[in-house]
DODREN-585246 format. One line per field, with one value per residue (C-alpha): x, y, z; residue number from 0. Coordinates in steps of 0.5 Angstrom, whole numbers, plus 2048, in hexadecimal, padded with zeros to 3 digits. Layout:
<atoms>
east: X/...
north: Y/...
up: Z/...
resi: NUM/...
</atoms>
This chain:
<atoms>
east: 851/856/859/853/850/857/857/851/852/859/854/84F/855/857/851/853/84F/851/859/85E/865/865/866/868/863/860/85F/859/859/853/854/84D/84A/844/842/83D/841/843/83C/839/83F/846/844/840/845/849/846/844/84C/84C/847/84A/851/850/852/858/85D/85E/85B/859/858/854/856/850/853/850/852/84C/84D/84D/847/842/846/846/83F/83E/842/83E/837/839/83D/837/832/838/834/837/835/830/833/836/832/82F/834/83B/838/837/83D/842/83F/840/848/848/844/849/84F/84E/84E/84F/855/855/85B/85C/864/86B/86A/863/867/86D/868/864/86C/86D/866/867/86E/86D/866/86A/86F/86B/867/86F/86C/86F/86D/86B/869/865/85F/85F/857/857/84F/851/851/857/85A/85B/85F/866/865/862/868/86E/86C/86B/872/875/873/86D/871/870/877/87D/879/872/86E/86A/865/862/85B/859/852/84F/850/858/859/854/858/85F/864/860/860/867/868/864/868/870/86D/86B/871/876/873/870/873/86E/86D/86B/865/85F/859/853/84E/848/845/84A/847/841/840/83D/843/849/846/848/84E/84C/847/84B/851/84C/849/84E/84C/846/848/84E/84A/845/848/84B/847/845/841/83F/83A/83B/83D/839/83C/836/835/82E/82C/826/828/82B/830/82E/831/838/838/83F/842/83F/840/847/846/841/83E/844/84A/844/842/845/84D/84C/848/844/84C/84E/849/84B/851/84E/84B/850/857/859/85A/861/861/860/85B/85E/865/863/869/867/860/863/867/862/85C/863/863/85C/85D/861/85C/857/855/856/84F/84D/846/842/844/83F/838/837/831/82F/828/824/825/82C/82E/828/82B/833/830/82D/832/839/835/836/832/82C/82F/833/833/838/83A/83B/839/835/833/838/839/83F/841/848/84B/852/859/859/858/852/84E/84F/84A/845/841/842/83D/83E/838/836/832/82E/827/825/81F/823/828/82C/832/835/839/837/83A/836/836/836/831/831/82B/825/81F/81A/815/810/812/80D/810/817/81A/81A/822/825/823/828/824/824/829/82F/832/837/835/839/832/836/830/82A/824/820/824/827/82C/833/833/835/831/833/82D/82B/82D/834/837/836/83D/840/840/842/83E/841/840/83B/833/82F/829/823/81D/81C/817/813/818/81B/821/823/81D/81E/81A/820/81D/822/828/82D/82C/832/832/837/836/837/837/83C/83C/842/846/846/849/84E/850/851/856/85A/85B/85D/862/85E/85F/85B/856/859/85B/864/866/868/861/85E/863/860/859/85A/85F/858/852/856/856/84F/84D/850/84E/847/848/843/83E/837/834/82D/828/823/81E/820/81D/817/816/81C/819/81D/821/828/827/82D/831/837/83A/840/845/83F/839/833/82D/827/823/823/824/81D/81D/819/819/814/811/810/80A/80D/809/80E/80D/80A/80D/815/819/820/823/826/829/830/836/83C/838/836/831/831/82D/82C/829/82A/82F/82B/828/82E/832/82C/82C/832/833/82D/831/837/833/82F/835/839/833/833/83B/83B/835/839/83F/840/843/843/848/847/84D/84C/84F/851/84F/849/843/843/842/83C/83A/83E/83B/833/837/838/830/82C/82E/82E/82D/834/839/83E/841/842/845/84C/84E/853/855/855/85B/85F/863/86A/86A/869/862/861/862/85D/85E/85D/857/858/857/851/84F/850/84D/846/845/849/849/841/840/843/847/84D/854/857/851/853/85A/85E/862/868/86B/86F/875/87B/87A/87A/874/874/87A/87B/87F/87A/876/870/86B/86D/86C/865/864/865/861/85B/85D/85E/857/852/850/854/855/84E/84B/845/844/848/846/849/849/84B/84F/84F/855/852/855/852/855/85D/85E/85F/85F/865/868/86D/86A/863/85F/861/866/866/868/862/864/869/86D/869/86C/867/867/864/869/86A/86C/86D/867/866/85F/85C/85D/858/858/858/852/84F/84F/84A/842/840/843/83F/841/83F/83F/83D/83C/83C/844/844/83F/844/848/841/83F/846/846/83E/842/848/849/84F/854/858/85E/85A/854/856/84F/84D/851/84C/848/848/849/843/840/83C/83E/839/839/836/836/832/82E/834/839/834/831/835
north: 7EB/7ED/7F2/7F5/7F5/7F8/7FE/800/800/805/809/809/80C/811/815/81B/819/813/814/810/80E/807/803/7FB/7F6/7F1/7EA/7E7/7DF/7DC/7D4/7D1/7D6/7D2/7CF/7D1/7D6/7DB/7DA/7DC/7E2/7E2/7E4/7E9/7ED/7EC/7F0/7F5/7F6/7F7/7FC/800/800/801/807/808/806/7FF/7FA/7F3/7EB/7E7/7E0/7DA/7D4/7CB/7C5/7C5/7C5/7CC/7CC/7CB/7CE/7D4/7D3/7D2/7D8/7DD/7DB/7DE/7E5/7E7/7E7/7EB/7F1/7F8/7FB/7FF/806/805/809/803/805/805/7FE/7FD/7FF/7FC/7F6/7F4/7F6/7F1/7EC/7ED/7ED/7E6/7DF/7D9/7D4/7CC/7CC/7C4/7C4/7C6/7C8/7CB/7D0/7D1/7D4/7D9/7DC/7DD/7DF/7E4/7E6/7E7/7EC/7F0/7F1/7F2/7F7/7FB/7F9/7F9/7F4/7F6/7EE/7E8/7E5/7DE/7DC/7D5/7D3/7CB/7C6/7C7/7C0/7C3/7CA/7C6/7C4/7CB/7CF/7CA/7CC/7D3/7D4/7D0/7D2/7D9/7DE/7E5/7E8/7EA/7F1/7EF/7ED/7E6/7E5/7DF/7DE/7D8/7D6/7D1/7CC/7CD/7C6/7C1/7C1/7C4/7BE/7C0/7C8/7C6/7C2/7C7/7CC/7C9/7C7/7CE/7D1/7CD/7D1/7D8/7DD/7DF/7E6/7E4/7DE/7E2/7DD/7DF/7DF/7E2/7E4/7E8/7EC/7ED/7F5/7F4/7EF/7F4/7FA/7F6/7F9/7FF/800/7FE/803/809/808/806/80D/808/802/802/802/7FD/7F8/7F2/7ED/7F2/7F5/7EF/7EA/7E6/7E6/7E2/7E1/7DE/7DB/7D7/7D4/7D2/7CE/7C6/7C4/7C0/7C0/7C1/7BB/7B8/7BE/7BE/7B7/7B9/7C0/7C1/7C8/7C9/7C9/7CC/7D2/7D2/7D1/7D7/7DB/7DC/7DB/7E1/7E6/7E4/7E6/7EE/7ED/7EB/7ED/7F3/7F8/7FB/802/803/7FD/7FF/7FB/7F4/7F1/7F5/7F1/7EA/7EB/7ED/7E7/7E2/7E5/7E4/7DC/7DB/7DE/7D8/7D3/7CC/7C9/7C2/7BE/7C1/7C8/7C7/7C4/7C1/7BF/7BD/7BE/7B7/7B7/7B7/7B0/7AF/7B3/7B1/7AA/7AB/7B1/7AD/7A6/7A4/79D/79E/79D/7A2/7A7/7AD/7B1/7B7/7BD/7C3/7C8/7C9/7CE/7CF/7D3/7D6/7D9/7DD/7DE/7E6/7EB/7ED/7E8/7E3/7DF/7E3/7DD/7DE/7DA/7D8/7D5/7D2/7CD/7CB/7C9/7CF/7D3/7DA/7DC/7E1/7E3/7E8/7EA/7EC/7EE/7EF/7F3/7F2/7F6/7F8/7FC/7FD/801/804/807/802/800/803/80A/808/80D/808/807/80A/807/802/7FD/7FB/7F6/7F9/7F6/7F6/7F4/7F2/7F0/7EC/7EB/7E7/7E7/7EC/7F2/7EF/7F2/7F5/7F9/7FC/7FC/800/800/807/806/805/80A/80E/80B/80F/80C/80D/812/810/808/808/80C/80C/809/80D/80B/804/7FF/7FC/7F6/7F3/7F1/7EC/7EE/7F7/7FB/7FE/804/803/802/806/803/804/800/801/807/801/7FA/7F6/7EF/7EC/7E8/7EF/7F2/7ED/7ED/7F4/7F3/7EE/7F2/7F9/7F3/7F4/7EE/7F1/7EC/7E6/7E0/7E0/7D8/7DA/7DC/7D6/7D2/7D4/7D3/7CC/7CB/7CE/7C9/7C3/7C1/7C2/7BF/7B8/7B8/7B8/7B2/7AE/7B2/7B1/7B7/7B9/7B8/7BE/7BF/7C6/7CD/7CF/7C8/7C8/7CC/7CC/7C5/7C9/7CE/7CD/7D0/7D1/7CE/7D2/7CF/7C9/7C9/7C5/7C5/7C8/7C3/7BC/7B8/7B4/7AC/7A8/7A1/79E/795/792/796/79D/79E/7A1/79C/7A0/79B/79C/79E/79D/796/793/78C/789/789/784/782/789/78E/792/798/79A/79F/7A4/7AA/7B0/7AB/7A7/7AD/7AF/7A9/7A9/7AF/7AE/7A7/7AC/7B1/7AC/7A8/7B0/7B1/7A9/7AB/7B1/7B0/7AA/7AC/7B4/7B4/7B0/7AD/7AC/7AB/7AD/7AA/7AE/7AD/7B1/7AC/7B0/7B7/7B6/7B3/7B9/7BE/7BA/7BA/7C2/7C4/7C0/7BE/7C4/7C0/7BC/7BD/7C0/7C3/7BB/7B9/7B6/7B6/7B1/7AE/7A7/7A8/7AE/7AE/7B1/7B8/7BF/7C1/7C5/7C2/7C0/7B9/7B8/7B5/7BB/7C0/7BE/7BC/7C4/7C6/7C2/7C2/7C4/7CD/7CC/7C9/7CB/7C6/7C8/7C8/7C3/7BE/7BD/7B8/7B8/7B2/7B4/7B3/7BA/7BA/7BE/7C0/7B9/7B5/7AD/7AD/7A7/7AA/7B0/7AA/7AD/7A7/7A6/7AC/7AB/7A6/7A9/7AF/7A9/7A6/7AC/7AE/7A8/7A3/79C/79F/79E/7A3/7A5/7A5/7A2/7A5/7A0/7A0/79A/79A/797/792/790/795/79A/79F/79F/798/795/78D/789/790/78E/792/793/78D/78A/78B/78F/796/79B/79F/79E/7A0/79C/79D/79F/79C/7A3/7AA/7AD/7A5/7A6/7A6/7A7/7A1/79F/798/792/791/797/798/792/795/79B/79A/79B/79B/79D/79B/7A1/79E/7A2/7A1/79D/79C/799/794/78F/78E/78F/788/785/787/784/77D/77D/77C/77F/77F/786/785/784/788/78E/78F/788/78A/78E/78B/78F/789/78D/792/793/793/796/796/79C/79C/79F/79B/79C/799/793/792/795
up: 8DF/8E6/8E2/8DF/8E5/8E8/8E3/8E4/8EC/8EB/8E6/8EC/8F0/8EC/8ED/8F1/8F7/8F6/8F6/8FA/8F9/8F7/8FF/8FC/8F8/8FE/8FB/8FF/8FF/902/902/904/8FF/8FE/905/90B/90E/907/905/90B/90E/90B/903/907/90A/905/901/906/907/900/900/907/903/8FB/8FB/901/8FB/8FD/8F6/8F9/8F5/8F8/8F7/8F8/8F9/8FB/8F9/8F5/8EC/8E9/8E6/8EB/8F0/8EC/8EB/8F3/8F5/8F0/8F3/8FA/8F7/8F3/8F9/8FD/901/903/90A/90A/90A/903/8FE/8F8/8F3/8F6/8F8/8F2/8EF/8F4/8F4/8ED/8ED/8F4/8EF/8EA/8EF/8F0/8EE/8F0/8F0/8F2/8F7/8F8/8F6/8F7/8EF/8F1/8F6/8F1/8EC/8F0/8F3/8EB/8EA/8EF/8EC/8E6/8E8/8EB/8E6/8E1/8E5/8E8/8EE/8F5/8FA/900/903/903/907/908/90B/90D/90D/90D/913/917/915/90E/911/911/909/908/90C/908/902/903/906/902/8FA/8FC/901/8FE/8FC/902/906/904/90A/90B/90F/910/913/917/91A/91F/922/924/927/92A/932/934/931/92A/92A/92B/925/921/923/922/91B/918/91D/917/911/914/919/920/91C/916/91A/91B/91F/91E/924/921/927/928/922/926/926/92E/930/92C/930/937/938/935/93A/93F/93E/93C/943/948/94C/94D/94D/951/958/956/951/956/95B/960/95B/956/958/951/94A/945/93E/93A/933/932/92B/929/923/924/922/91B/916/919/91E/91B/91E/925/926/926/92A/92E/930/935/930/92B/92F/937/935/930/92F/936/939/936/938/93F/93E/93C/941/946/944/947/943/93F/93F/938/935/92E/930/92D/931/938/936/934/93B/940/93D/93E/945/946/944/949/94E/94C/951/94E/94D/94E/94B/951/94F/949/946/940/93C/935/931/931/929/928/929/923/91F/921/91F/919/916/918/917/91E/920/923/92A/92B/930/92F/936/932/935/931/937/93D/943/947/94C/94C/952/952/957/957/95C/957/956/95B/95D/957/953/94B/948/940/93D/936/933/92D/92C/932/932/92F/92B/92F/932/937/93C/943/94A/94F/954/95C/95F/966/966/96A/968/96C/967/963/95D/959/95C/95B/954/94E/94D/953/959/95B/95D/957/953/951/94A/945/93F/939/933/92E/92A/928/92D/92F/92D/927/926/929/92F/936/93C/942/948/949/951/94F/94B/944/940/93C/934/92E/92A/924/924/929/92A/931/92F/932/92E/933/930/936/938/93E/93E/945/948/947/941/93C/93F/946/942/93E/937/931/92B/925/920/91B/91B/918/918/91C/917/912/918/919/911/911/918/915/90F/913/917/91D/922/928/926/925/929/929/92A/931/932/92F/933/93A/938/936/93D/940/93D/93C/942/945/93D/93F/946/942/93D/942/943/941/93E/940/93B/93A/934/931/931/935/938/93B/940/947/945/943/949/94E/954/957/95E/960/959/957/953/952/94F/954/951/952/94C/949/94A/946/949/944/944/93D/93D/93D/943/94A/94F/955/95A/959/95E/95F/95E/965/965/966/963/965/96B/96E/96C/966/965/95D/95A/955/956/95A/95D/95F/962/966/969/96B/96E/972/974/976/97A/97E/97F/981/986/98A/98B/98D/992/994/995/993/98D/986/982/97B/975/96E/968/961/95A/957/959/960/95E/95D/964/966/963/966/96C/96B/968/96C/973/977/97D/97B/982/97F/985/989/982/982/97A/978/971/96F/96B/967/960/963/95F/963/968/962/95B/957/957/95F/963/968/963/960/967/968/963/962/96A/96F/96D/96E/974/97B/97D/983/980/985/984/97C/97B/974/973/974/96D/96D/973/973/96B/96A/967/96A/96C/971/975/977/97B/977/978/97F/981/97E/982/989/986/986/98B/990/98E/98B/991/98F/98A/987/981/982/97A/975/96E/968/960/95C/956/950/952/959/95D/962/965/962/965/95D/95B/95D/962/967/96C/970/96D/974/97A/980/97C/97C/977/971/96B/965/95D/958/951/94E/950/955/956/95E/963/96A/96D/972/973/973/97A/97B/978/97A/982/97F/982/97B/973/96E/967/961/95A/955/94D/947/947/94E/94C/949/950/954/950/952/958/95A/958/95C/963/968/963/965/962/95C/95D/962/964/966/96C/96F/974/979/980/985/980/97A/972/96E/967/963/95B/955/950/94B/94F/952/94B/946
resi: 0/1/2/3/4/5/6/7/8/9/10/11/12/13/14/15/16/17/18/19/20/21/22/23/24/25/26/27/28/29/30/31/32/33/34/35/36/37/38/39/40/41/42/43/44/45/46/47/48/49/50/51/52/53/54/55/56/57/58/59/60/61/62/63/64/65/66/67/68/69/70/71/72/73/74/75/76/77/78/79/80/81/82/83/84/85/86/87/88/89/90/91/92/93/94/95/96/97/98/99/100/101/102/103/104/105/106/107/108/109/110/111/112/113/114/115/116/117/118/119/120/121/122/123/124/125/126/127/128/129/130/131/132/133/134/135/136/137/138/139/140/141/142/143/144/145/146/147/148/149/150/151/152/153/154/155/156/157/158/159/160/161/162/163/164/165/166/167/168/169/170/171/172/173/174/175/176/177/178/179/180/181/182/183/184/185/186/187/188/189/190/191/192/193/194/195/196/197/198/199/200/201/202/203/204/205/206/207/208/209/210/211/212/213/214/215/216/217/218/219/220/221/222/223/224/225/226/227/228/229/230/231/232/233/234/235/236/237/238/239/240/241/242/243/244/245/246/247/248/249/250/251/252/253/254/255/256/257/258/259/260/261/262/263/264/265/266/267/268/269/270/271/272/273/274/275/276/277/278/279/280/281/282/283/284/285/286/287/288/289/290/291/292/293/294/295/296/297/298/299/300/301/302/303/304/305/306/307/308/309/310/311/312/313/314/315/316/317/318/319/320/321/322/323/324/325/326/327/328/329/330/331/332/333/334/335/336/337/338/339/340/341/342/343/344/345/346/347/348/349/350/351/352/353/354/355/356/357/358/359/360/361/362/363/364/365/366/367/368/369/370/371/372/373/374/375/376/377/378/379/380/381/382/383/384/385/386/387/388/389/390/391/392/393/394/395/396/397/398/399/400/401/402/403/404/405/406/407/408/409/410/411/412/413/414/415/416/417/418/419/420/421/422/423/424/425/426/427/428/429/430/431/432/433/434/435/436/437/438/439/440/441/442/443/444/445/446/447/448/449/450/451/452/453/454/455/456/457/458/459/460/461/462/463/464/465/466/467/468/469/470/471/472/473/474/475/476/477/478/479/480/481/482/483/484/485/486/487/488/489/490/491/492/493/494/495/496/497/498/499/500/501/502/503/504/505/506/507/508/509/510/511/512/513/514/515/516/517/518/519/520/521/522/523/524/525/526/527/528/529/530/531/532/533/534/535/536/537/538/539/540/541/542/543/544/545/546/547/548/549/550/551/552/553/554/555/556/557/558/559/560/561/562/563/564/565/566/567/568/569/570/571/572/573/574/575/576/577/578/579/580/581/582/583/584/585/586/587/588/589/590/591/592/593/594/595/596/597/598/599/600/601/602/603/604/605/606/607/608/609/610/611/612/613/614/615/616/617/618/619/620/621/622/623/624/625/626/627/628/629/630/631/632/633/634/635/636/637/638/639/640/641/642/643/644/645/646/647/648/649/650/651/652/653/654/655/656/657/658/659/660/661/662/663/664/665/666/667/668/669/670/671/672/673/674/675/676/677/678/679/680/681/682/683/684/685/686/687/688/689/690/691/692/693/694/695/696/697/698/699/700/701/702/703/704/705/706/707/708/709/710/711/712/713/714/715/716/717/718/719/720/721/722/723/724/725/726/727/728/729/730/731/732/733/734/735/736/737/738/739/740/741/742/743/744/745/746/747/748/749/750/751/752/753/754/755/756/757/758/759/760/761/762/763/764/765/766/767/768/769/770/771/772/773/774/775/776/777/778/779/780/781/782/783/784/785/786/787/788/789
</atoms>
């Protein structure tokens, strides 16, 4: 049959208007041919290259291939070729006739074995000697699950690589790796078999007419956009993609990815990327691209788990139960909805807020880019008077529509008041016909509206660039490396992290709404509690628990509330101290459970005595003022850049001395020492601030330490048992002479040392934390109901 249908394709080409000299024979291989994805999009574009290449001198096979038997497979394949459609623009007859030469051009095979492999390598052989044809090349499609790519890439190059001068292009799709050690892993293995330029990662939304016309625009309009295209102009960049569907049907596969490495860490990265990279002078340079997005990589803030907000539709654990067969009391933490707040190192865009959202079960089917502009304007005139699309009092955007919502389609919006954009008339047509719809807040009317000329679905696009060997659009091991290096880390920091529930579609309401604080975010809501009796009824009376907690006083509430408290604790504390002696001494420990008090601390106490504060640490990991892992920094970034507090009035331990860290001789604790004991009275903190670790230990004082669990010293040098291994602490008695320590202990992880620690007495050799008792003032303990109550 494929050397009829090949005949009639060279008799085809023979026609006058047809005629081209003979370009080579592609053989297509798509493994996979019978799942979701071809079914949905990949039999489609290719049918569609056929159609846009039947008479450019290429003759093509396409080449279906799974585990599954011939014969059913066959049958499987043959049902979704018969329904392929042709656009629009393509008259009835030539559809019909191109159609059938693909059909005829196509079968399947089952690729199981080495054998299997071997066979379809002679099967294509000895087509093109038979037909006297030259071979142009080969297009290896992987739609399997990645855990198959090594197998799959050992048998192609090892028995079906296309003869010597003959291109291979290899087409591999998401996911690439589950985190940076895997990516990497990933990455070595295809590395053995395939060469960097014959590896073609798709990233489908990279096809998308909207997001492929980014740099595009960018470029064609740099006369206007050069002015305005940084922070002194932008207010924000939104990046969204919303669904309305769940994740049904495929929990298998979010269990393990979650919508961060499902839509964040790809799709909607690499649209910041267009957007922020700066621009080569020319776009067409792929290297220069590839060059400039590393660039823009580097310039990322690290993120951390206040940098984002997550949330999971009320039905997925159901379906996770009952679709992976889970035991009723299972509870999954993965997140379907996340929004995080991205910030960039650059001249351009420092402090900017690009905002990366997505999710599932939400109440539209949308996606879109858009900056949003400042607007610095005043307008006298009543609005009513005000020219519709001119006046400047009016939002000022960018718009990037990638499709679905209320436009349906593809487009690029420009507010009127901004400028007209220069766009390519061949590709692209102003839309001038505006139906009666608003887009964030404006009628269409207010804006210059562009849609493509002709719509075409990303993955034909994406088809016909891997054939042309274009590889603008897609993700080089390099690439992918520095995104995963990005998202790694702020993806374990949220292991942890309980999801907030929401129902899905309209009734999420104002659930998922959330804000920026500098470089957090937080919900604007706060979450709903149901504290129900037997009866199913909320008890009218509750409030938060007070009791006692190794002889002294316990306050237990559930987180909000907790945190509240404490903050209305440290600021009450704050005002008795400076009213009785003009400043306030408060010591701060690090871990993650204070963030949250820090930023109670920033968004609600306005009234806090800032200016007589006096902020020191409780203890310090011996790395850099500045690296990531140091309680200073994260001291910095959650609460000191958002309060006014005087410079000389904040104390770093002085971990970092004459380029050493913690080096003995520097005398680090003992000059942080005389700081408290030149400063504090009696050397009695006002306010001393605790967690409790898993192992008994508070501050960095560790079970069985050799230092700062008793003596005359203040402030030690302590070894850690997790990295960085080496601490500076304040010590016990140190910490025993403050007028008031509060103890923080937060989640379900600590509940098992919380219950060890209600039943032993002072044992701080043992247990570190049964050492606190302050000799003249108060210890108060403040936990969740997870850590108290499991």
């Amino acid at each position: 049959m494929l050397r009829a249908a090949l005949c009639a394709i060279f008799l085809l080409c023979a026609l006058p208007s047809l005629a081209k000299e003979s370009q080579g024979h592609v053989s297509v291989v798509l493994l996979g041919a019978t799942g979701d994805l071809a079914k949905k999009y990949l039999w489609e574009g290719l049918f569609h290259l056929y159609l846009d290449q039947v008479s450019s001198g290429h003759s093509f096979t396409f080449h279906g291939a799974a585990l599954t038997a011939h014969e059913p497979g066959q049958r499987l394949m043959f049902e979704v070729l018969k329904k392929l459609a042709c656009p629009s623009d393509v008259s009835p007859d030539r559809c019909a006739v191109v159609k059938d030469q693909f059909l005829k051009l196509s079968q399947y095979h089952q690729l199981k074995t080495s054998e299997n492999y071997t066979a379809l390598n002679r099967e294509i052989g000895t087509l093109l000697q038979q037909e006297g044809l030259e071979e142009a090349g080969r297009i290896f499609y992987f739609s399997v699950p990645p855990f198959a790519y090594a197998e799959i890439a050992r048998h192609i190059n090892g028995s079906c690589r296309p003869r010597p001068g003959a291109w291979l292009r290899v087409v591999l799709e998401k996911p690439f790796g589950h985190d940076l050690k895997s990516a990497q892993q990933l990455a070595i293995e295809l590395r053995t078999f395939f060469r960097e330029e014959e590896m073609y990662r798709v990233d489908h939304y990279l096809g998308k007419q909207a997001v492929a016309h980014i740099l595009p625009f960018r470029d064609q309009n740099r006369q206007f956009l050069d002015p305005i295209w940084n922070r002194h102009h932008v207010e924000r960049v939104e990046i969204v993609l919303k669904e309305t569907l769940d994740a049904k049907g495929r929990t298998s596969f979010y269990e393990q990815y979650g919508v961060i490495r499902d839509v964040l860490q790809n799709h909607l990265t690499e649209v910041l990327l267009y957007l922020a990279m700066e621009l080569p002078a020319n776009i067409s340079s792929t290297k220069e691209v590839l060059r400039r997005k590393l660039q823009t990589f580097k310039s990322l803030q690290g993120l951390e788990s206040t940098s984002a907000v997550l949330g999971q539709y009320q039905a997925y654990a159901s379906q996770v139960r009952e679709e992976l067969q889970k035991a009723q009391d299972y509870v999954s933490t993965t997140p379907t909805f996340a929004g995080v707040l991205i910030q960039l190192d650059s001249l351009r865009w420092e402090g900017v807020p690009f905002l990366l959202t997505s999710g599932k079960a939400l109440d539209e089917r949308v996606g879109y880019v858009r900056v949003l502009f400042k607007n610095r304007a005043y307008c006298t005139q009543r609005e009513s008077l005000r020219e519709m699309g001119k006046s400047q009092c009016e939002a000022k955007q960018i718009i990037f529509h990638i499709g679905h919502g209320e436009l349906s389609c593809p487009a690029v919006l420009i507010s009127r008041n901004l400028f007209k954009p220069i766009m390519p008339e061949g590709s692209w047509k102003e839309v001038v016909d505006h139906p009666q719809l608003h887009l964030f807040g404006l009628p269409l009317s207010d804006y210059y509206v562009y849609s493509p000329v002709k719509e075409r679905e990303a993955y034909s696009v994406l088809i016909s660039s891997i054939f042309h060997g274009r590889k603008d659009s897609f993700i080089t091991t390099e690439n992918l490396l520095a995104s995963w290096e990005f998202w790694t880390p702020l993806l374990d920091s949220l292991t942890q992290q309980v999801p907030r529930l929401y129902p899905g579609g309209l009734e999420n309401q104002h659930l998922l709404d959330f804000e920026m604080m500098g470089r957090e975010l937080s919900f604007t809501l706060e979450e709903p509690v149901e504290l129900l009796h037997s009866d199913g009824q909320t008890p009218s009376d509750y409030r938060t628990i007070q009791a006692k907690f190794r002889q002294s006083p316990l306050v237990s509430a559930w987180p909000e509330e907790l945190i509240a408290r404490l903050a209305l604790d440290i600021e009450t504390a704050a005002a008795k101290a400076v009213a009785r002696c003009g400043e306030f001494h408060l010591a701060l420990s690090g871990g993650s459970s204070p963030i949250v008090l820090f930023q109670r601390l920033v968004r609600h106490h306005y009234g806090f005595p800032w200016r007589r504060t006096h902020l020191w640490l409780v203890d310090e990991r011996c790395v850099p003022l500045a690296d990531p892992e140091s309680n200073f920094r994260s001291l910095h970034n959650h609460l000191l850049q958002h309060v006014r507090v005087p410079y000389l009035n904040i104390h770093p331990m002085l971990v970092h001395l004459n380029r050493r860290l913690c080096v003995e001789e520097d005398q680090g604790p003992e000059l942080y020492a005389k700081e408290i004991a030149a400063l504090v009275t009696n050397a009695s903190l006002d306010f001393v601030l605790l967690g409790l670790g898993s192992d008994g230990h508070t501050a960095s004082l560790f079970p069985h330490s050799s230092s700062g669990l008793e003596g005359a010293k203040t402030v030690v040098l302590t070894e850690s048992p997790v990295k960085p291994h080496q601490r500076m602490s304040l010590s016990l008695p140190l910490i025993n002479k403050a007028r008031q320590v509060a103890v923080l202990v937060m989640g379900k992880g600590k509940h098992e040392i919380t219950t060890q620690i209600s039943r032993v007495g002072q044992e701080p050799r043992k247990w570190p934390i049964s050492g606190v008792n302050p000799s003249s003032g108060q210890l108060v303990w403040y936990m969740d109901y997870d850590a108290l109550l499991g």
